[in-house]
MARBA-3410 file (N, C-alpha, C, O; in Angstrom, 1 decimal):
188
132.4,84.1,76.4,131.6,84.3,77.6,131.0,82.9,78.0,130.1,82.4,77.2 ~ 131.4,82.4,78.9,130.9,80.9,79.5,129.9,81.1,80.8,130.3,80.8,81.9 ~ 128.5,81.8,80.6,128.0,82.1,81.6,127.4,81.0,82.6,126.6,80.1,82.1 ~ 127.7,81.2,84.2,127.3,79.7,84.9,126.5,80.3,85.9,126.8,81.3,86.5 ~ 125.2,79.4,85.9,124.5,80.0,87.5,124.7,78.9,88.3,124.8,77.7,87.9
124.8,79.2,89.4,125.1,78.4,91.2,123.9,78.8,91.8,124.0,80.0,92.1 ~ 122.9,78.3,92.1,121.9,79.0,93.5,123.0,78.5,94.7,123.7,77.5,94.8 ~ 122.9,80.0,95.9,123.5,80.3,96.8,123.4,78.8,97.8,122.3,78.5,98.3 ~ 124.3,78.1,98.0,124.0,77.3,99.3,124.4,78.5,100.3,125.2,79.3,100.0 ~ 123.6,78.4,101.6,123.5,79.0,102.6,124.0,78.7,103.8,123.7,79.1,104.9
124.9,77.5,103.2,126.1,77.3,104.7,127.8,77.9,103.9,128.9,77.7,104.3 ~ 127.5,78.4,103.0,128.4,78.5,102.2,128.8,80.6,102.3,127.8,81.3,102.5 ~ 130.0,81.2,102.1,130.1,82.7,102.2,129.6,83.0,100.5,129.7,82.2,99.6 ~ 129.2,84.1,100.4,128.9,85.0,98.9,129.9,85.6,98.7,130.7,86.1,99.5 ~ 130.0,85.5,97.2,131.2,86.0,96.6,131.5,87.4,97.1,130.6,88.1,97.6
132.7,87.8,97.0,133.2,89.2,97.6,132.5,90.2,97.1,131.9,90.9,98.0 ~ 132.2,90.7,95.5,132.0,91.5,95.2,130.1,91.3,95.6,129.8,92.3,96.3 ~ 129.2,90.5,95.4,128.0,90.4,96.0,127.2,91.8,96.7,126.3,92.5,96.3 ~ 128.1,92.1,98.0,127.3,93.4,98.7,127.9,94.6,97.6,127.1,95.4,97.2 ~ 129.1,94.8,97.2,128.9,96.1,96.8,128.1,96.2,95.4,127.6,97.2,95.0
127.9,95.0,94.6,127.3,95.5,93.5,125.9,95.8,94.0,125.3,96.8,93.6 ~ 125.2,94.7,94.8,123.6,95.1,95.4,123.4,96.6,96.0,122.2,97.0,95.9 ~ 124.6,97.5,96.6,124.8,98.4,97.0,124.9,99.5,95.9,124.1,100.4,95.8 ~ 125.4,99.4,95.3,125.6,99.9,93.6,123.8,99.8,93.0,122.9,100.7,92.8 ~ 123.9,98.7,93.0,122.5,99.4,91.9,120.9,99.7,92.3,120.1,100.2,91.6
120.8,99.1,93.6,119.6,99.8,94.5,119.8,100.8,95.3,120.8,100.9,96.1 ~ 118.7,102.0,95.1,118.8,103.3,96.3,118.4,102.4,97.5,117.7,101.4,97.5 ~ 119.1,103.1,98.7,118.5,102.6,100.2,117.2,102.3,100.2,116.8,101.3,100.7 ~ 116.4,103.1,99.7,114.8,102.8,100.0,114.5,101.2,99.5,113.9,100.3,100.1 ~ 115.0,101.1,98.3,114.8,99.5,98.0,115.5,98.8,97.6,115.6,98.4,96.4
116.3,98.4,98.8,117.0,97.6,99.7,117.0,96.9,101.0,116.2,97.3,101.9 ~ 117.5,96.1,101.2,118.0,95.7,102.9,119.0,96.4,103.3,120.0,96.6,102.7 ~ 118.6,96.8,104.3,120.0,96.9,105.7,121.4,96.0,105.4,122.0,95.5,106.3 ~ 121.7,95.8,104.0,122.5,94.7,104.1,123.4,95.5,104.2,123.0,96.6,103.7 ~ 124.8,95.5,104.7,126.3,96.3,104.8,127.6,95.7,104.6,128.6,96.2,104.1
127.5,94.5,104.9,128.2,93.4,104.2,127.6,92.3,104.1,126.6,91.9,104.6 ~ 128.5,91.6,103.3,128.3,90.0,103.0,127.8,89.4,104.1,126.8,88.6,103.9 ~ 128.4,89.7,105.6,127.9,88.9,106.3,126.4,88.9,106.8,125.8,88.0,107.3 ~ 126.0,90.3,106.5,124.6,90.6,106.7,123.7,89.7,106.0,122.7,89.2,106.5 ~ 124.0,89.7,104.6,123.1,89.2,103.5,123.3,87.4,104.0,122.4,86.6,104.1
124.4,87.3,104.0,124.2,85.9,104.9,123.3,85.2,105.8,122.5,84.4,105.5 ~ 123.8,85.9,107.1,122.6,85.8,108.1,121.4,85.9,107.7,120.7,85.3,108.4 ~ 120.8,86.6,106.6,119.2,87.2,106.9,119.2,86.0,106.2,118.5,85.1,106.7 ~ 119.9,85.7,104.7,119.3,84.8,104.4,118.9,83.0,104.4,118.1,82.2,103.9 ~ 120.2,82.9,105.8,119.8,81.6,106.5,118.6,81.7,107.1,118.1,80.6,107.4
118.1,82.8,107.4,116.9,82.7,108.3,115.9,82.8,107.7,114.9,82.5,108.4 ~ 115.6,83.3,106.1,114.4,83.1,105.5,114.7,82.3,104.1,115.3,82.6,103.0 ~ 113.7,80.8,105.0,114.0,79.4,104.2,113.2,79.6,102.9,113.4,78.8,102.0 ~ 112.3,80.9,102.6,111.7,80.5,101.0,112.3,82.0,100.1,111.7,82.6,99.1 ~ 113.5,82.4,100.7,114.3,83.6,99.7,115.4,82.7,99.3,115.9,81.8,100.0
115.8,82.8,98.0,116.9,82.2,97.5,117.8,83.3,96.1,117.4,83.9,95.1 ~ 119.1,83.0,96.7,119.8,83.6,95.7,120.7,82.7,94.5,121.4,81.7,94.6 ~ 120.2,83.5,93.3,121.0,82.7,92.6,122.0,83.3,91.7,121.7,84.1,90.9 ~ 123.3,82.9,92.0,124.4,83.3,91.8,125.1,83.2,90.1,125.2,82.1,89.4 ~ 125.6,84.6,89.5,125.6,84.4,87.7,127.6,84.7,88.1,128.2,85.5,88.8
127.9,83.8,87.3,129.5,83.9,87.0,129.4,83.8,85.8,128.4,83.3,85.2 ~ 130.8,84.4,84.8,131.3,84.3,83.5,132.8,83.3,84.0,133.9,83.7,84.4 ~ 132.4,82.2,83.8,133.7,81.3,84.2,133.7,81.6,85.7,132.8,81.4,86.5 ~ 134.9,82.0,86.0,135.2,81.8,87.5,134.8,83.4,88.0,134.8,83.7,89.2 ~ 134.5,84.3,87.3,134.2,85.7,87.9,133.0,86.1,88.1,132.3,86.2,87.1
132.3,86.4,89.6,131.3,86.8,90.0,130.5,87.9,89.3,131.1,88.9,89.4 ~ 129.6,88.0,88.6,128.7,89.2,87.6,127.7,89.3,88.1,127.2,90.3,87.5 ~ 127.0,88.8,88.9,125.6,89.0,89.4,124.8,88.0,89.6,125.0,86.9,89.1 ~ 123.6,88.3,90.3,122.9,87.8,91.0,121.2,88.2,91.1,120.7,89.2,90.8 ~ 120.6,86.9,91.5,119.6,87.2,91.5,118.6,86.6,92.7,118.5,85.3,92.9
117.9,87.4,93.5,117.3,87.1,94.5,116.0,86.8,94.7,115.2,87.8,94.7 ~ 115.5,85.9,94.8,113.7,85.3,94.8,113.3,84.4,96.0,113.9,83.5,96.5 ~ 112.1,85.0,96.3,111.1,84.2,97.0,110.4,83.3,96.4,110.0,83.6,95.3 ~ 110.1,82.2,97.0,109.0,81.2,96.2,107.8,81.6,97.0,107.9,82.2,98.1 ~ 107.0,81.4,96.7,105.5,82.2,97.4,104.5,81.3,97.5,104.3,80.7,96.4
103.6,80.9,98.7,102.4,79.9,98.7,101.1,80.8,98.7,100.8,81.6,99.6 ~ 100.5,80.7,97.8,99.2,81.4,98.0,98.5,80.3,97.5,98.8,79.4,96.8 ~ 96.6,80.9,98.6,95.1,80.2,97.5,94.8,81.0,96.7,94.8,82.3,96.8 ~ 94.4,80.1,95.7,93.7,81.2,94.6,91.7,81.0,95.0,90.9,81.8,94.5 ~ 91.5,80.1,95.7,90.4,79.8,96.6,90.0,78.6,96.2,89.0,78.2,96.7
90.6,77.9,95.3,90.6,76.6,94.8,91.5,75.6,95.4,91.2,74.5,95.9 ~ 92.8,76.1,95.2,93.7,74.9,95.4,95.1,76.0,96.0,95.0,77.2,95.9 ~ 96.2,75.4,96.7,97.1,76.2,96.5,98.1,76.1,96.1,98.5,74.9,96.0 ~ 99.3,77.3,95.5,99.7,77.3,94.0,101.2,78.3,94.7,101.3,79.3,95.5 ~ 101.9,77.5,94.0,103.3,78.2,93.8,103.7,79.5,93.0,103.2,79.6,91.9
104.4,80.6,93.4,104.6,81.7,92.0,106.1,82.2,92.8,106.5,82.1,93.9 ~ 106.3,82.5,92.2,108.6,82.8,92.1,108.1,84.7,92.0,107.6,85.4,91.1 ~ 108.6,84.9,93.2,109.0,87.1,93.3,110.3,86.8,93.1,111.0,85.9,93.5 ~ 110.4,88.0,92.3,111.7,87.8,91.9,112.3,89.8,92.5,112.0,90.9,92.0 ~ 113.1,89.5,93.4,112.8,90.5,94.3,114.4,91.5,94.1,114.4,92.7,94.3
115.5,90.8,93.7,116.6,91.8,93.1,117.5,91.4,92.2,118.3,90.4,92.3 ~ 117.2,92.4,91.1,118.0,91.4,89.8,119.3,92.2,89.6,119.2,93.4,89.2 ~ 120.3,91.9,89.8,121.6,92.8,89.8,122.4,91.8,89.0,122.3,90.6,89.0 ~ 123.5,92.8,88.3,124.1,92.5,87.5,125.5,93.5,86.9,125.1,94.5,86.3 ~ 126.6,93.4,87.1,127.9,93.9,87.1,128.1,95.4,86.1,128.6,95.4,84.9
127.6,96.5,86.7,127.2,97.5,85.7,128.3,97.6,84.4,128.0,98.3,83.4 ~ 129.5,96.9,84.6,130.2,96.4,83.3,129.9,95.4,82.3,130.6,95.0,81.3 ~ 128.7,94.9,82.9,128.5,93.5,81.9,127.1,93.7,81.7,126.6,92.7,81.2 ~ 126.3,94.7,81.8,124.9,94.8,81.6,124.7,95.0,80.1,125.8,95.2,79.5 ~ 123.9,95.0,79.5,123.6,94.8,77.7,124.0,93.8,77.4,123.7,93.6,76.2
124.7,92.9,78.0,125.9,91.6,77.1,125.3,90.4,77.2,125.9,89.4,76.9 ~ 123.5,90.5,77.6,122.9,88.9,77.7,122.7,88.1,78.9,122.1,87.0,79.1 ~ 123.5,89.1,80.0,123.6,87.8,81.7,122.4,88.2,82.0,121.9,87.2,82.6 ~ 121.6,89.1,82.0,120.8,89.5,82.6,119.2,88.1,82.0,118.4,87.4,82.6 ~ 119.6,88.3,80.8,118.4,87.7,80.2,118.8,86.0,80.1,118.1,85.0,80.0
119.8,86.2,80.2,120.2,84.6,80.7,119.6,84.2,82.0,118.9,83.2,82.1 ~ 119.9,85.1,83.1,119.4,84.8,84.1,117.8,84.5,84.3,117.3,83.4,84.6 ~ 117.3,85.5,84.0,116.1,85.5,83.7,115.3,84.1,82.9,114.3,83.5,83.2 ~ 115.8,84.1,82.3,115.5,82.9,81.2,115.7,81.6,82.1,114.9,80.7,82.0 ~ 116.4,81.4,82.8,116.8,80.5,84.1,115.9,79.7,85.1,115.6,78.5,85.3
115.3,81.3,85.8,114.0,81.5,86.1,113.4,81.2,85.8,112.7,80.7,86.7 ~ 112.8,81.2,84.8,111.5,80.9,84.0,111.3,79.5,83.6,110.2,79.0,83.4 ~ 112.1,79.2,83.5,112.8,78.4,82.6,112.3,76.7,84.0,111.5,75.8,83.9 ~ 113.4,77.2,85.3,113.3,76.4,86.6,112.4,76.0,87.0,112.2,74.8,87.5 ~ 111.1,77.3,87.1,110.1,77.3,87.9,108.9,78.0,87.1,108.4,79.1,87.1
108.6,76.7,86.3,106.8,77.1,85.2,106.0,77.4,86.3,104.9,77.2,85.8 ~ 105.8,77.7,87.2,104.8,78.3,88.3,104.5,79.2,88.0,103.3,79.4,88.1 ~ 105.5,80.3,87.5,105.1,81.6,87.2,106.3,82.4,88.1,107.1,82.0,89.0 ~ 106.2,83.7,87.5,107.3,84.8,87.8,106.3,86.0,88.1,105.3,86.3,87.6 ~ 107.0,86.6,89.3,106.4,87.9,89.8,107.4,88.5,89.6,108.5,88.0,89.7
107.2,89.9,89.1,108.4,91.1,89.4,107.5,92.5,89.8,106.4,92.8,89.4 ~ 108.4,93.2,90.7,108.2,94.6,90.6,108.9,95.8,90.0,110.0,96.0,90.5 ~ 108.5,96.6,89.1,109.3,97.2,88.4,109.5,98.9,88.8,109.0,99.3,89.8 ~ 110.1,99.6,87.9,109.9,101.2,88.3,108.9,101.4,87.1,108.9,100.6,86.2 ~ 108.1,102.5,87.2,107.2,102.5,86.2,107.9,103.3,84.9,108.6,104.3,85.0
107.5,102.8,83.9,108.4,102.9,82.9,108.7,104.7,82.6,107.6,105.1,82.0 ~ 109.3,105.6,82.6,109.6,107.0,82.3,110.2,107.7,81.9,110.1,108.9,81.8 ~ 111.4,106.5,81.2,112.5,106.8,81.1,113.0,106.4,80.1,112.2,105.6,79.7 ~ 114.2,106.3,79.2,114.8,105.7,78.4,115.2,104.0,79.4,115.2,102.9,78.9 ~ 115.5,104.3,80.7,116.7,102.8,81.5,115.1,102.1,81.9,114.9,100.9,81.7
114.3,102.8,82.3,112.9,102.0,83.0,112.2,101.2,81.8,111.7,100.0,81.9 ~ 112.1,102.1,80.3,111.4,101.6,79.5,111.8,100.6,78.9,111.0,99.7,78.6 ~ 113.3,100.5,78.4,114.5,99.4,78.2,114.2,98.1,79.0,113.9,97.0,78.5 ~ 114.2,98.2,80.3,114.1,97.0,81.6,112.6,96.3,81.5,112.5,95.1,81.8 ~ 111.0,97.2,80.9,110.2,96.6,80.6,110.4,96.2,79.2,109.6,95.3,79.2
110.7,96.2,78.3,110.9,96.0,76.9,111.3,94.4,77.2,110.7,93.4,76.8 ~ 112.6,94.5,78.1,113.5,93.2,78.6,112.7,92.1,79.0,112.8,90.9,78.6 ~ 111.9,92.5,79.8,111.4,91.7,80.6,109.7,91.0,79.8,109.1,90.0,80.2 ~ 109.1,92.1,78.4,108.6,92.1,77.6,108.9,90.7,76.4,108.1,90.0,75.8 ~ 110.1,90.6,76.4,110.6,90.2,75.0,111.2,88.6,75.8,112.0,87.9,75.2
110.6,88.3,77.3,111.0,87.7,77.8,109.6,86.9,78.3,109.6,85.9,79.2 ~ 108.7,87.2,77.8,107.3,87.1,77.4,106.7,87.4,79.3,105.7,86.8,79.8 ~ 107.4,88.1,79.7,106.2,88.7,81.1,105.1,89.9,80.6,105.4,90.5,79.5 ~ 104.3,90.0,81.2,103.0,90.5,81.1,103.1,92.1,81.8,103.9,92.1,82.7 ~ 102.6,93.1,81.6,103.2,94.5,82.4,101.3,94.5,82.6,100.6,94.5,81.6
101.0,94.4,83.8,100.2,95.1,84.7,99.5,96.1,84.6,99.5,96.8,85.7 ~ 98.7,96.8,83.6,99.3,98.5,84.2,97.7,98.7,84.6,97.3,99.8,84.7 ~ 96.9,97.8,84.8,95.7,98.1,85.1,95.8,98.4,86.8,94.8,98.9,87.4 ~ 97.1,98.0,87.4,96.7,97.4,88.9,98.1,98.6,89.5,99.3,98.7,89.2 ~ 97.2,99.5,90.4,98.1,100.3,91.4,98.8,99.8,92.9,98.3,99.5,94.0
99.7,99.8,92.4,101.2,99.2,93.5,102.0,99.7,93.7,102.9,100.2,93.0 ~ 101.8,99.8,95.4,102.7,100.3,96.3,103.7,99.5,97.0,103.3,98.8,97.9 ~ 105.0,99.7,96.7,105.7,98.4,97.4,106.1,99.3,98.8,106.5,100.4,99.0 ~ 106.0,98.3,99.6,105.8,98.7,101.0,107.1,99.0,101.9,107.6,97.9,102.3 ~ 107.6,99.8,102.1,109.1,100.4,102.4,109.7,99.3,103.4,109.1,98.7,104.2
111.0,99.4,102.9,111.8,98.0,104.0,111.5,98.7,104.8,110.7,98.3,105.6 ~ 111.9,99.9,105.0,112.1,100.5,107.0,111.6,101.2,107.8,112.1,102.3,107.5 ~ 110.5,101.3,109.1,110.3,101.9,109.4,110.3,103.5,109.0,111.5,103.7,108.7 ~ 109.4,104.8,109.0,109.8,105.7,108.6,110.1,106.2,107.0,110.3,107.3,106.6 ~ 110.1,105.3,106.5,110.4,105.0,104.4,108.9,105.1,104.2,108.1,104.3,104.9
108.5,106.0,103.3,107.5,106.0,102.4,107.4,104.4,100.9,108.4,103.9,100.5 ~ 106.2,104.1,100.6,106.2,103.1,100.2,106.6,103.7,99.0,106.5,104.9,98.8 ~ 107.2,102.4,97.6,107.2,103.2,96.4,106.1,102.7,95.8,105.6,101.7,96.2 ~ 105.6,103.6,94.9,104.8,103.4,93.4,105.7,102.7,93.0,106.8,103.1,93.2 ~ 105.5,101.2,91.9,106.2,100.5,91.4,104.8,99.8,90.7,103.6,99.9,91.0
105.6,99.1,89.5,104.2,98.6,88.6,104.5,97.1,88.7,105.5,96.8,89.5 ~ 103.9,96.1,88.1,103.5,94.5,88.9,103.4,94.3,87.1,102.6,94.8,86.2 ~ 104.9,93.0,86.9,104.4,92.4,85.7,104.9,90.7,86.1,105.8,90.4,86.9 ~ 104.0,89.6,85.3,104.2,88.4,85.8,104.1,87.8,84.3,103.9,88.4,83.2 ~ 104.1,86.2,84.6,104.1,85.5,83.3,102.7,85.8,83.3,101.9,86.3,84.1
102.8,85.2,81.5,101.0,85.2,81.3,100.2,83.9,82.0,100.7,82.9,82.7 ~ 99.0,84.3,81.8,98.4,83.4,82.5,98.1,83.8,83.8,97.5,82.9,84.3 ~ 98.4,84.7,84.4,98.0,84.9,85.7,97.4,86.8,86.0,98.0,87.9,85.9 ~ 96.4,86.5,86.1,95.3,87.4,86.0,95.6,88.9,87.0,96.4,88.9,87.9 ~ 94.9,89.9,86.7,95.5,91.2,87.5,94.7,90.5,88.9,95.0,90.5,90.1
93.5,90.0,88.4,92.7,90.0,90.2,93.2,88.9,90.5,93.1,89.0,91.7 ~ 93.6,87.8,90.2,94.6,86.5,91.4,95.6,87.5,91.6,95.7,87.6,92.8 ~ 96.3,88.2,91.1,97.7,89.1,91.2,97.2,89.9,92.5,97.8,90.0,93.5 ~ 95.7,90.7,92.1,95.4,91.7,93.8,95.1,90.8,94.9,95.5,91.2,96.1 ~ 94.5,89.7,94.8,93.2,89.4,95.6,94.0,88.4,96.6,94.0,88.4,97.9
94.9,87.2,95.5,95.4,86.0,96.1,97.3,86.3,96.6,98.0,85.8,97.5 ~ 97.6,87.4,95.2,99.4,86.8,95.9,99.9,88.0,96.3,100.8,88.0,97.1 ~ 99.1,89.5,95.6,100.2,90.6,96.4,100.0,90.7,98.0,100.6,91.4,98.8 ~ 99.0,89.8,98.2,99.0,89.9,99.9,99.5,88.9,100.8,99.4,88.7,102.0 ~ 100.0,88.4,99.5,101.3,87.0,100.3,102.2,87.7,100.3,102.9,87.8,101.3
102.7,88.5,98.8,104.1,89.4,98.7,104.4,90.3,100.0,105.5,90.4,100.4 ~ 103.4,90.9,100.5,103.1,92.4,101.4,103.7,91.4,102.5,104.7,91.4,103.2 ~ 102.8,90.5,102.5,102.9,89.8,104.2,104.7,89.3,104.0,105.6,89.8,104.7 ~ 104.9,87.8,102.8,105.8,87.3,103.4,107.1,88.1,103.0,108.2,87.7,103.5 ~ 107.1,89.0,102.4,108.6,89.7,102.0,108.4,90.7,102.6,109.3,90.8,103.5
107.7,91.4,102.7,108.1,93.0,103.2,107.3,92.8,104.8,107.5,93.8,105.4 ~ 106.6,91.8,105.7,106.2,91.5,106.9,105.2,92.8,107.0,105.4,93.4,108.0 ~ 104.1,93.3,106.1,103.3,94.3,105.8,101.4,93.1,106.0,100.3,93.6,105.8
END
């Protein structure tokens, strides 16, 4: 396994498989309107602080990962932090390390800090994905109630839980960035 990340240039097309695996592993509710490649194209020339970064095993497309970089004050100074907004990954290649590679990437690129939103753990697959993201040294939230705010008119928001690197507190998390997240990703 020779795993390689590419971030998306954006004059450039996404790999074929791209929309159906995004299509595969998010329900509509949390998702975009994307329907093809060319959709996810477009939107994403037009929003300059979303970036995708693209995971191959040698020359074969496996997944991807999509983040916002985010400006907020914390009322002092203002500070960078990375949402990391869809982590997909080739439901044949999941358990095998790309995921946590990728991840690791992230973290790794941008010491600013990582935001994620998760499903709240309930499950054997939910509790597994916090464990992951656990053993990957993010922080799980559970003091702070989060509603992620429906892509689409008419969609009810979800309950979803809020875990980030350490070091960054539940109230900068309420006060300073989930209302950059509300505003700059979801236009809430």
């Amino acid at each position: 396994m020779e795993l390689i990340i590419r971030e998306y240039d954006k004059t450039a097309h996404l790999p074929e498989k791209y929309i159906d695996l995004y299509i595969q592993a998010f329900p509509e509710t949390e998702r975009r309107n994307w329907k093809s490649n060319n959709d996810a194209e477009s939107w994403l020339k037009k929003h300059d602080t979303c970036h995708s970064l693209l995971l191959f095993d040698g020359d074969m497309f496996i997944g991807f990962l999509n983040f916002w970089i985010l400006v907020f004050n914390d009322g002092q100074k203002e500070k960078k932090i990375i949402y990391g907004e869809h982590l997909v990954i080739d439901p044949l290649r999941r358990g095998g390390g790309a995921g946590s590679f990728l991840m690791k990437h992230i973290l790794n690129s941008y010491p600013c800090g990582l935001l994620l939103e998760i499903e709240p753990p309930v499950d054997d697959i939910t509790c597994r994905r916090k464990a992951l993201y656990e053993r990957l040294g993010l922080v799980f939230h559970s003091d702070i109630q989060y509603l992620q705010p429906a892509y689409f008119p008419g969609n009810s928001p979800i309950e979803l839980c809020i875990m980030s690197s350490p070091g960054i507190s539940s109230y900068e998390l309420e006060y300073h960035i989930i209302p950059v997240l509300k505003k700059t990703v979801y236009g809430k």
